[in-house]
C-alpha positions as CSV (number, residue, x, y, z in Angstrom):
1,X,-18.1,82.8,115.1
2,X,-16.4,82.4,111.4
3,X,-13.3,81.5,113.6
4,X,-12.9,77.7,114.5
5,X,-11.7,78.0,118.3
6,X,-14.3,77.1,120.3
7,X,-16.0,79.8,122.2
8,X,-15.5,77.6,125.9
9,X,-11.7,77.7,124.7
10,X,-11.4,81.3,124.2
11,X,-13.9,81.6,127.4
12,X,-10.9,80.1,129.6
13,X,-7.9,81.9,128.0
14,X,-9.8,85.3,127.9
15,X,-10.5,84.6,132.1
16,X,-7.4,83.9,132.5
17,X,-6.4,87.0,131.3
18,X,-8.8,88.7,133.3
19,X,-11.1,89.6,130.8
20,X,-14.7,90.9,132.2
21,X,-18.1,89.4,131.0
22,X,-18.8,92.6,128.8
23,X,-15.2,92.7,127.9
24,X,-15.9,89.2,126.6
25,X,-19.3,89.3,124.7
26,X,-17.6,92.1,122.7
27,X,-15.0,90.7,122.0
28,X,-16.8,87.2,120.6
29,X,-18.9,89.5,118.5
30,X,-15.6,91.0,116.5
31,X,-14.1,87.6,116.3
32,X,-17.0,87.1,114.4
33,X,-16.4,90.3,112.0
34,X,-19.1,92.3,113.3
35,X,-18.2,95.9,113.1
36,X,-18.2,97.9,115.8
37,X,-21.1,99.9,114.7
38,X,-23.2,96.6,114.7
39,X,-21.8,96.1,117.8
40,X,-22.9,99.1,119.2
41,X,-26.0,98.8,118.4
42,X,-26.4,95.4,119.5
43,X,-25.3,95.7,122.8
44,X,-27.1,99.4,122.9
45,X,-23.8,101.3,123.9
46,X,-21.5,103.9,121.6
47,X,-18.9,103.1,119.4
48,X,-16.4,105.0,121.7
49,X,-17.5,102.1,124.1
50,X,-16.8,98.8,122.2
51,X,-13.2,100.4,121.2
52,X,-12.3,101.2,124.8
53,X,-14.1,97.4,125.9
54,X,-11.9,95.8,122.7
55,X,-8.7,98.3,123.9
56,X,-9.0,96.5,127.2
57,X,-8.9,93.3,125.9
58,X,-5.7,93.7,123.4
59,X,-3.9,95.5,126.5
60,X,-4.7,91.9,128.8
61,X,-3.1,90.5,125.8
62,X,-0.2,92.6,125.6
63,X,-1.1,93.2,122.2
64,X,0.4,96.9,121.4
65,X,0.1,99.2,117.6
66,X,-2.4,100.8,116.5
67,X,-5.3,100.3,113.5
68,X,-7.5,97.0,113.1
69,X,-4.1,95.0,113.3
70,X,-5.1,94.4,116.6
71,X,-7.8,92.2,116.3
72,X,-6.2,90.6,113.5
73,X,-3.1,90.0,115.8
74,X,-5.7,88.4,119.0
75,X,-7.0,86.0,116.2
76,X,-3.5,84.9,115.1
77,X,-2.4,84.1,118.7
78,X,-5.5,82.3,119.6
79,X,-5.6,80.1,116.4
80,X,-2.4,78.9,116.8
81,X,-2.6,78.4,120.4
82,X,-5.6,76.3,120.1
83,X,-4.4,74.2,116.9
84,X,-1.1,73.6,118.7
85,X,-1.8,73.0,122.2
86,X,-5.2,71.9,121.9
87,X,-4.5,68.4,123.7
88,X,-2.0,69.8,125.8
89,X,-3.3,73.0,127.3
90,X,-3.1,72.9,131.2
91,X,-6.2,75.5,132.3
92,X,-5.0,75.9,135.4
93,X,-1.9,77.4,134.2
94,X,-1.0,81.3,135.3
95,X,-2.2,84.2,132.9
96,X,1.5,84.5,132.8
97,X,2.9,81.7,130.6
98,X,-0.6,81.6,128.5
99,X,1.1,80.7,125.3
100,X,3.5,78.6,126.8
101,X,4.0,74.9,125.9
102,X,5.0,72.9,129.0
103,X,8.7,70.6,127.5
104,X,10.0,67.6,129.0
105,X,13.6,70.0,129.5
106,X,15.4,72.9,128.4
107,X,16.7,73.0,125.1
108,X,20.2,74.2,124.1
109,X,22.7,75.1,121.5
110,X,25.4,77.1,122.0
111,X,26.8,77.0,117.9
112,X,30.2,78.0,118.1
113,X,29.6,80.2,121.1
114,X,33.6,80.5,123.0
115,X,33.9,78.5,126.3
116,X,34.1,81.6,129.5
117,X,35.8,79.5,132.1
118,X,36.9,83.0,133.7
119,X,34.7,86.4,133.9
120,X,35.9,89.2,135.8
121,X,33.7,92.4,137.1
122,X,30.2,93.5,134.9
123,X,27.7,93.0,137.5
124,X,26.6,96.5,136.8
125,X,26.2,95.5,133.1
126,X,24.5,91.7,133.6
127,X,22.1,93.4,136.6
128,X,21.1,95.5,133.8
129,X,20.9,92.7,131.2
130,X,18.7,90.5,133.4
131,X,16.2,93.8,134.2
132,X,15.3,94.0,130.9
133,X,15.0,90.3,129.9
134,X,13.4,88.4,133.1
135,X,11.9,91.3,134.6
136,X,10.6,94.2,131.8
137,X,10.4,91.1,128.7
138,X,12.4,92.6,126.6
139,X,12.1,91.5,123.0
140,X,14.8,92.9,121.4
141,X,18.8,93.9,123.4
142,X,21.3,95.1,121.7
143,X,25.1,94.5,122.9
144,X,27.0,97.4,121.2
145,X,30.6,97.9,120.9
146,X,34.3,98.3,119.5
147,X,35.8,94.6,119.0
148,X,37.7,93.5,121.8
149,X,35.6,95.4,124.2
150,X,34.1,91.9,125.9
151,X,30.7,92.0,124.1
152,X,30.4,88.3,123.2
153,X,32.3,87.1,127.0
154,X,29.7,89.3,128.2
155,X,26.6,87.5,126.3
156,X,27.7,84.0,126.7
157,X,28.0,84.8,130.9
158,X,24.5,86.3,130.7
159,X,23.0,83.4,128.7
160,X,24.8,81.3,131.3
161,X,22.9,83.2,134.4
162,X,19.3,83.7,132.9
163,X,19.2,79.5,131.1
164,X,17.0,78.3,133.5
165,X,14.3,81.2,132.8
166,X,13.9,79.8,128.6
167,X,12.4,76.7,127.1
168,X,15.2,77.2,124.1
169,X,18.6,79.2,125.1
170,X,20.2,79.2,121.1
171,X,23.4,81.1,120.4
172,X,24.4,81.6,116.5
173,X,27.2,83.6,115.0
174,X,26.6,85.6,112.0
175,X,30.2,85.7,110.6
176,X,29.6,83.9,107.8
177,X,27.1,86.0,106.6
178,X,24.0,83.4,106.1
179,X,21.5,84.4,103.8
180,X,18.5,85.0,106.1
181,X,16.2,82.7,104.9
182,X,18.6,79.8,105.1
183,X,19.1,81.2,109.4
184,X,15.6,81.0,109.7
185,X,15.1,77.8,108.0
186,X,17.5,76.5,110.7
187,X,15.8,78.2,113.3
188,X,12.8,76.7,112.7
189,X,14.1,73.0,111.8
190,X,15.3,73.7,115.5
191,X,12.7,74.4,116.7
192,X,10.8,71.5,115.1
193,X,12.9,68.9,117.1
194,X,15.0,68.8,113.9
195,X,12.2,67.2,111.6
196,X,11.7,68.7,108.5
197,X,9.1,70.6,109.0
198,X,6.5,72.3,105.9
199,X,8.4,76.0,106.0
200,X,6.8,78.6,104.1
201,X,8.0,80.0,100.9
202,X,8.3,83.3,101.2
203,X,10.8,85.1,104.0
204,X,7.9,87.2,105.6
205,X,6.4,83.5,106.1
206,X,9.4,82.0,107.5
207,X,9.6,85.2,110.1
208,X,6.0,84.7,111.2
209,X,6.7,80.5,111.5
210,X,9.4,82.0,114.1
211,X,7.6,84.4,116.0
212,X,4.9,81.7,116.6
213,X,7.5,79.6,117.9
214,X,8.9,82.5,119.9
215,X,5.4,83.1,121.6
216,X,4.7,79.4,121.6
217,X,8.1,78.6,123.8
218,X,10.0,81.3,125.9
219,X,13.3,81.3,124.1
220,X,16.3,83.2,125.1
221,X,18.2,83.5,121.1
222,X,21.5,85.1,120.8
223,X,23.4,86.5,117.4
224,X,26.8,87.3,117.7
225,X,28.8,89.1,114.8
226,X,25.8,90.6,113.1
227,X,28.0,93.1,112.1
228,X,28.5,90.9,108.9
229,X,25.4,91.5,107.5
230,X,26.0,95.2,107.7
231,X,27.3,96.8,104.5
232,X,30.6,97.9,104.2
233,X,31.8,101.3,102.6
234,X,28.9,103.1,103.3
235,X,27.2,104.8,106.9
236,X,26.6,102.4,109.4
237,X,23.7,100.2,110.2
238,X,22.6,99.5,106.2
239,X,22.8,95.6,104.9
240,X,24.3,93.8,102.5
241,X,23.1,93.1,99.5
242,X,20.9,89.4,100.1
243,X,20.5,90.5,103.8
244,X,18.6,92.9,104.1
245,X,15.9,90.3,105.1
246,X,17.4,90.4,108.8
247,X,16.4,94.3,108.8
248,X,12.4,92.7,108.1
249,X,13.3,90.2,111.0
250,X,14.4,92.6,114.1
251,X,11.4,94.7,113.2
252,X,9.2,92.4,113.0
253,X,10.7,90.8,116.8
254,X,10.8,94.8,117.7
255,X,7.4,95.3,117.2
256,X,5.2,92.1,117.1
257,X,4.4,90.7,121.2
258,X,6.0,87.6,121.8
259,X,7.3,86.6,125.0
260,X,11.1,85.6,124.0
261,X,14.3,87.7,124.0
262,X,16.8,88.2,120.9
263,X,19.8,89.4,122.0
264,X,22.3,91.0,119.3
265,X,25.9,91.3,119.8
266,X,27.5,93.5,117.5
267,X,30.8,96.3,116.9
268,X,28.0,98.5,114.7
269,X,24.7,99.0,115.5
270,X,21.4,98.3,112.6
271,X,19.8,102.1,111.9
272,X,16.4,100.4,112.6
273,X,17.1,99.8,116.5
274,X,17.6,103.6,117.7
275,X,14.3,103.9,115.4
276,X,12.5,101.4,117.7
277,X,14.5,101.9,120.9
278,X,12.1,102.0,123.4
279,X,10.2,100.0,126.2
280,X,10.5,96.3,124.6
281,X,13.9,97.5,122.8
282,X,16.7,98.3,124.3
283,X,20.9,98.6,124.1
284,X,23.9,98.8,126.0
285,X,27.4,99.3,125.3
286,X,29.8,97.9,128.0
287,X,31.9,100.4,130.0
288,X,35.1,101.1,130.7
289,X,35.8,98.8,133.6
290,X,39.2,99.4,135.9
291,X,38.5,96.7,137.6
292,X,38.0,94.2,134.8
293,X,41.6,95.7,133.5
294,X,43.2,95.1,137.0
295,X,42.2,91.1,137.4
296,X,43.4,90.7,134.0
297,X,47.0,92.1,135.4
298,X,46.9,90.3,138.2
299,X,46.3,87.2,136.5
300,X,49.7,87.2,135.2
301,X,51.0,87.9,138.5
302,X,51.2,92.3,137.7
303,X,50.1,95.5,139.9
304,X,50.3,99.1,138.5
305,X,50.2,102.5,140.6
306,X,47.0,104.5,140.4
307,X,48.8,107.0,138.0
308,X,49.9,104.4,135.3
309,X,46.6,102.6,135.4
310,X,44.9,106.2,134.4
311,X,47.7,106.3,131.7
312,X,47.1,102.8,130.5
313,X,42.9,103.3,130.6
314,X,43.7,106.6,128.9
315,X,45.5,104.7,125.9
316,X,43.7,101.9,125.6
317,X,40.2,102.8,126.2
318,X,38.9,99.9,128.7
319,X,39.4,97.7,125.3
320,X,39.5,94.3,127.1
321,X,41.7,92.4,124.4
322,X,44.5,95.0,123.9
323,X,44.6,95.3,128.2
324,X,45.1,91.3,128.1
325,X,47.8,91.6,124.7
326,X,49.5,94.4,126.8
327,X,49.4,92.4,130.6
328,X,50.9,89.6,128.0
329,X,53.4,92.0,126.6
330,X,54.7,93.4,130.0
331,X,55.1,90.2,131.5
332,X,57.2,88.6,129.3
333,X,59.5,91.6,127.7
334,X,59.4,93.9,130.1
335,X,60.3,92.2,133.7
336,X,56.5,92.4,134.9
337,X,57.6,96.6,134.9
338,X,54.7,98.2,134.3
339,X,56.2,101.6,134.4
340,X,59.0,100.8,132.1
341,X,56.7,99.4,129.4
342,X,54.6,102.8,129.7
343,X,58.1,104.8,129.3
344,X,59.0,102.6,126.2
345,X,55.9,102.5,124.4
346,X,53.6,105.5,123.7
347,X,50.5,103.3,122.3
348,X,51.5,99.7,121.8
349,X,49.0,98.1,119.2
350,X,49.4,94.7,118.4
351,X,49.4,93.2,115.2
352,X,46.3,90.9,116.0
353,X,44.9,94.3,117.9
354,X,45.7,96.5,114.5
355,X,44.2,93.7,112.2
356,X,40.7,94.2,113.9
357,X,40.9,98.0,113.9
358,X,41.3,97.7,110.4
359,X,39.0,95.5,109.6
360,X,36.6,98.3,111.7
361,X,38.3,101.3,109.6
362,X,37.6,99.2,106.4
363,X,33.8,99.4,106.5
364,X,33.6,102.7,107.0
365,X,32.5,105.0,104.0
366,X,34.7,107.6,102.1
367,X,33.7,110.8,103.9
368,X,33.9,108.9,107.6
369,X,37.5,108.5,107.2
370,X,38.0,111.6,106.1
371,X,36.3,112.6,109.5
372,X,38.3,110.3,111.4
373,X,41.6,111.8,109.8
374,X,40.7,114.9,111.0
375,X,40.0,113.8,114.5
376,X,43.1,111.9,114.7
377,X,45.0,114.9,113.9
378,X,43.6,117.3,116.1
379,X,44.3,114.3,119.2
380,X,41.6,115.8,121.5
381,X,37.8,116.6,121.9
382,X,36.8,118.7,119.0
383,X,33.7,120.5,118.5
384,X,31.5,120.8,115.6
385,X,31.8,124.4,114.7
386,X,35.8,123.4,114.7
387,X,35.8,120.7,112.6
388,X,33.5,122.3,109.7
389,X,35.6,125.6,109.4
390,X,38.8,122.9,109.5
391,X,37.5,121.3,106.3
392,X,38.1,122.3,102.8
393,X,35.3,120.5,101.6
394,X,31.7,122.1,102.1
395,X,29.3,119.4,102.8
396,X,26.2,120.2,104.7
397,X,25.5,120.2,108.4
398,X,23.2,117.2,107.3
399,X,25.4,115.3,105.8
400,X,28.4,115.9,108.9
401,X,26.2,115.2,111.2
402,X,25.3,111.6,109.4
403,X,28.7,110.9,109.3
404,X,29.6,111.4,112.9
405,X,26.3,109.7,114.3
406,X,27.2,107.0,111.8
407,X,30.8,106.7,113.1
408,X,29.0,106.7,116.8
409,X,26.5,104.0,115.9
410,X,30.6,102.0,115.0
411,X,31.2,102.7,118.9
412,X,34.4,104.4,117.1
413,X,33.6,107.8,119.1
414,X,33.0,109.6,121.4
415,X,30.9,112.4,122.4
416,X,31.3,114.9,125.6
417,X,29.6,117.6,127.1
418,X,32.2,120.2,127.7
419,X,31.7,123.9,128.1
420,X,28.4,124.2,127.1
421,X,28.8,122.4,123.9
422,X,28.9,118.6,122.4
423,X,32.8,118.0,121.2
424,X,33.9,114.9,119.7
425,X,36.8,112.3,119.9
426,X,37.7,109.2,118.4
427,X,38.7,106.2,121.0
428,X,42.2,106.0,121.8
429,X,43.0,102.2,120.1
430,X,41.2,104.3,116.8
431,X,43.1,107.6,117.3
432,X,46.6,105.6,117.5
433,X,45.5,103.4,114.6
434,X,44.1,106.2,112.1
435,X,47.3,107.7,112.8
436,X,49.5,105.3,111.6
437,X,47.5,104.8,108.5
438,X,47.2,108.6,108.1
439,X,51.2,109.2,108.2
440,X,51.5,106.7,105.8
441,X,49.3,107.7,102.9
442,X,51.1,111.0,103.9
443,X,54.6,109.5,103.0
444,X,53.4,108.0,100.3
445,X,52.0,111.1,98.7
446,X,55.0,112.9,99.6
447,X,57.3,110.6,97.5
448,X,54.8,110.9,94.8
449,X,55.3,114.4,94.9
450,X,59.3,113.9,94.7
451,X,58.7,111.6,92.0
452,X,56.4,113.5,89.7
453,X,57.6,117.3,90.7
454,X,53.7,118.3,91.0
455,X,50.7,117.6,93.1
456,X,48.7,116.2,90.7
457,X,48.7,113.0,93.1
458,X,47.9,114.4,96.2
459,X,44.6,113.8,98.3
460,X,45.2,114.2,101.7
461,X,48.0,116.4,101.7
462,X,45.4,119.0,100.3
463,X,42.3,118.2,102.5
464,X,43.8,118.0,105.6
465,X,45.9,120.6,108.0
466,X,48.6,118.8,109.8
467,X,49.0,121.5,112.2
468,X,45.5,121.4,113.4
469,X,46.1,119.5,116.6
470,X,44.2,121.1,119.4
471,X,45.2,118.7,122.5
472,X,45.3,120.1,125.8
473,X,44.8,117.2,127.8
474,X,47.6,115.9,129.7
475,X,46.4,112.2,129.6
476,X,46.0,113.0,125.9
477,X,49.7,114.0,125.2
478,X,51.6,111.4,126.9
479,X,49.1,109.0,125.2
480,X,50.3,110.8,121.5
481,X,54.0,111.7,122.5
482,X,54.5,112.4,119.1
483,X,52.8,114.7,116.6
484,X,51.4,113.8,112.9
485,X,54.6,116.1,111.5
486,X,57.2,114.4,113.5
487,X,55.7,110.5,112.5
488,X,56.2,111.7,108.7
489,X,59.2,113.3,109.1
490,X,60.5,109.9,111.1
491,X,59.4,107.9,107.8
492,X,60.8,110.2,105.3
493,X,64.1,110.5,107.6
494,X,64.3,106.3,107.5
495,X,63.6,105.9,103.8
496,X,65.9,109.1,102.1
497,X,69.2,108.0,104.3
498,X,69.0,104.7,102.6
499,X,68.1,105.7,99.2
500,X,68.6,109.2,97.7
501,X,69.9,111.2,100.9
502,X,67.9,114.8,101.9
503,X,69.5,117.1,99.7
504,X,67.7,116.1,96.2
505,X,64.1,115.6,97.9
506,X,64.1,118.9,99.6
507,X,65.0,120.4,96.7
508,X,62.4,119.1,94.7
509,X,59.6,119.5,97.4
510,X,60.8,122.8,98.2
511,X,60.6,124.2,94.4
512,X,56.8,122.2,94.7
513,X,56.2,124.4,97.3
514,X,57.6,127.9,95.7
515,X,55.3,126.8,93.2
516,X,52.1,126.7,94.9
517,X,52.4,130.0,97.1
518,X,50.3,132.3,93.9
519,X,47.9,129.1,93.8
520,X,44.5,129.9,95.4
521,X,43.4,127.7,98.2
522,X,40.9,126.3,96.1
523,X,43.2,125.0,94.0
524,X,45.8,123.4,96.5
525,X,43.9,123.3,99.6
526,X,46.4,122.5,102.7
527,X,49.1,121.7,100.3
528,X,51.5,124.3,100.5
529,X,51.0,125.1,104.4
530,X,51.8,120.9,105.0
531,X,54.3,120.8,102.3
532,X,56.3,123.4,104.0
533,X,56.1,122.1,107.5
534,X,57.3,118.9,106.8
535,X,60.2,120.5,105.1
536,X,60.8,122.7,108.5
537,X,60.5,119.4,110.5
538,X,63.1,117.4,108.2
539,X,65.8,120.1,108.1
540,X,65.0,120.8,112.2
């Protein structure tokens, strides 16, 4: 063999793996670079024979792919198993933990991972979880949604219930965007006992120093916030630019057979996992959980009729941190009354709440808040037929359909079956919050046009209908007491009593709007139809 492991030492792993006799003179003759026409010939069988004898020995080896790989793959995890373990392999050991290193004691870092002294409800979610770690060795799980939805509670409690199944349990945040061959480099150094160990130069070599590790040890590693990485201002699941390097590493732990778990946490999911989503890959976005909202209200001492918690899942969506803001809010302004808080408030949004949904609306690209607009005015399901003949603008069916599985790869929608057809809607927390931001770009376009006597500043006011609300939900109207109309008319109504007074804007935006009626609708879009309504709604 041109390979240095000795052939008794691949003799007892192969065995152990319940590789046969033929299975294994085969396979010593392609460790030693015959082809498998010499093979053949050797052993007097067909070719179709020493693939289907070598095909048995990469499946004992859980080696998957396709293409000479394979063997080159075998070679790699048998050289370094030998080289690393050679005065400390235990051949009695089951053909289940081949590659892995027997350690005085588990190994852990938690990083800045939050302390969960109390976790209500998920057993659905962490029965799942623990499937596809301990039982189907997954290599790659993916923790998916909005922020505040419990996704990093949820992955600390898991790491907390599977610890004692990993050699290494390593938990890392990703908010402050490392570059990825610095994270690796401090992955490894981990690794390594914290010597300084000889890393390769390149990032591809830093990845494979890893993976050995990962096969070498079974290590449960957790990234939290890798929505960082992820590039703002453009569709979701594309990196930074420096990071794209953590795209090479989560398809290189997708594919390549090691026997660890990465878990990712994040409010936007990488384009490359729904590409290799499959038997080793998998995600799961936490659901909407009444009775996770209920111990958090009775935590501070609050119970709710079956109607107002349907309102109150309605508005805010199952999201965990606005229930807790709102239990908060409730108990300390509002008597412990749950139903008088719903009869004051329509959507009550926090300012922390409102800073992270706009942190979330911030990364999106141009034409997905354009989308969003769109579905925050028409405050229901809408389908896709509806929302192309809605807008002005004629992008493709391509490029629509990007944006919306872009905005669903954000967990910022939602999609529904309904009448035979797929309709869309954003979440509540997004509806309310895309509203507010909507009406005011509206007012502020609408004092432009007061100030300048023309429309030369307008944007939104000319690609989007005001009118085009289609709710029919019940839950969905007391949710959105209050149309898009009657929020800019409040704000116009509050800023012209204590400046100018009405008479002198309508004026001016109703000569605008005389002026527009022999424009074409190329021209002006929505503007004269909006411009007029808002002037019905103020002098109503």
């Amino acid at each position: 063999m041109t390979t240095p492991i000795p052939q008794n030492f691949v003799q007892t792993i192969a065995k152990e793996r319940g590789v046969t006799d033929a299975e294994l003179e085969t396979l010593f003759m392609a460790l030693d670079g015959q082809s498998t026409a010499t093979i053949a010939t050797q052993l007097g069988i067909s070719d179709i024979a020493v693939r289907k004898r070598l095909g048995e020995v990469y499946k004992k080896f859980q080696i998957a792919g396709n293409g000479p790989g394979k063997l080159s793959e075998l070679r790699h995890q048998l050289l370094f198993s030998y080289h690393t373990e050679q005065g400390s392999i235990d051949f009695s050991r089951s053909k289940g933990s081949l590659f892995k290193m027997p350690i005085a004691r588990r190994q852990e870092d938690w990083g800045q991972a939050p302390d969960v002294a109390v976790f209500y409800g998920r057993t659905e979610e962490l029965t799942t979880l623990k499937q596809w770690i301990l039982s189907d060795n997954c290599r790659v799980v993916a923790l998916l949604g909005l922020a505040g939805s419990g996704k990093t509670t949820l992955s600390v409690q898991l790491a907390k219930q599977v610890q004692d199944e990993f050699d290494f349990v390593i938990w890392r945040s990703l908010r402050s965007t490392p570059a990825p061959s610095d994270f690796l480099a401090s992955l490894i150094q981990l690794f390594s006992n914290q010597q300084r160990p000889d890393l390769p130069a390149d990032l591809n070599g830093k990845i494979s120093r890893l993976i050995d590790y990962l096969r070498k040890h079974r290590c449960l590693l957790i990234l939290d916030d890798f929505e960082s990485v992820l590039k703002p201002d453009a569709l979701a699941g594309h990196y930074r630019e420096g990071c794209e390097g953590y795209r090479d590493l989560i398809v290189r732990l997708c594919e390549v057979n090691h026997h660890s778990c990465f878990v990712l946490v994040s409010s936007e999911e990488p384009t490359e996992m729904a590409l290799l989503a499959g038997e080793k890959v998998k995600s799961l976005k936490p659901a909407i959980s009444q009775e996770i909202a209920r111990e958090i209200f009775q935590e501070k001492g609050l119970s709710a009729q079956d109607r107002e918690w349907e309102i109150l899942l309605t508005r805010y969506g199952g999201n965990l941190l606005a229930l807790k803001i709102v239990a908060t809010t409730i108990h300390e302004f509002f008597d412990g009354n749950v139903g008088k808080f719903l009869e004051a408030t329509a959507l009550f949004i926090e300012e922390h709440i409102s800073n992270l949904l706009a942190q979330q609306f911030d990364r999106m690209s141009s034409s997905e808040q354009e989308i969003s607009y769109w579905l925050a005015i028409a405050e229901g399901p809408i389908s896709l037929a509806t929302l192309r003949e809605q807008m002005l603008v004629n992008s493709s069916l391509s490029d629509l359909l990007k944006n919306l599985d872009s905005l669903g790869r954000r967990s910022l929608i939602e999609k529904i079956s309904e009448g035979g057809e797929t309709v869309f809607m954003l979440q509540p927390l997004i509806v309310q919050y895309v509203s507010e931001r909507l009406v005011e770009q509206i007012r502020a376009e609408v004092l432009e046009t007061v100030k300048t006597q023309g429309i030369e500043r307008m944007r939104l006011l000319k690609t989007h209908n005001l009118s085009a609300s289609i709710a029919q939900q019940k839950e969905i109207k007391e949710a959105r007491s209050r149309s898009i109309l009657e929020l800019v008319k409040n704000r116009l109504q509050v800023l012209f009593m204590t400046t100018t007074g009405f008479e002198e804007p309508l004026n001016i935006l109703t000569k605008v709007a005389s002026l527009l009626e022999y424009k074409s609708t190329l021209d002006v879009g929505y503007a004269r139809e909006n411009l007029a309504r808002i002037i019905a709604e103020i002098q109503r």
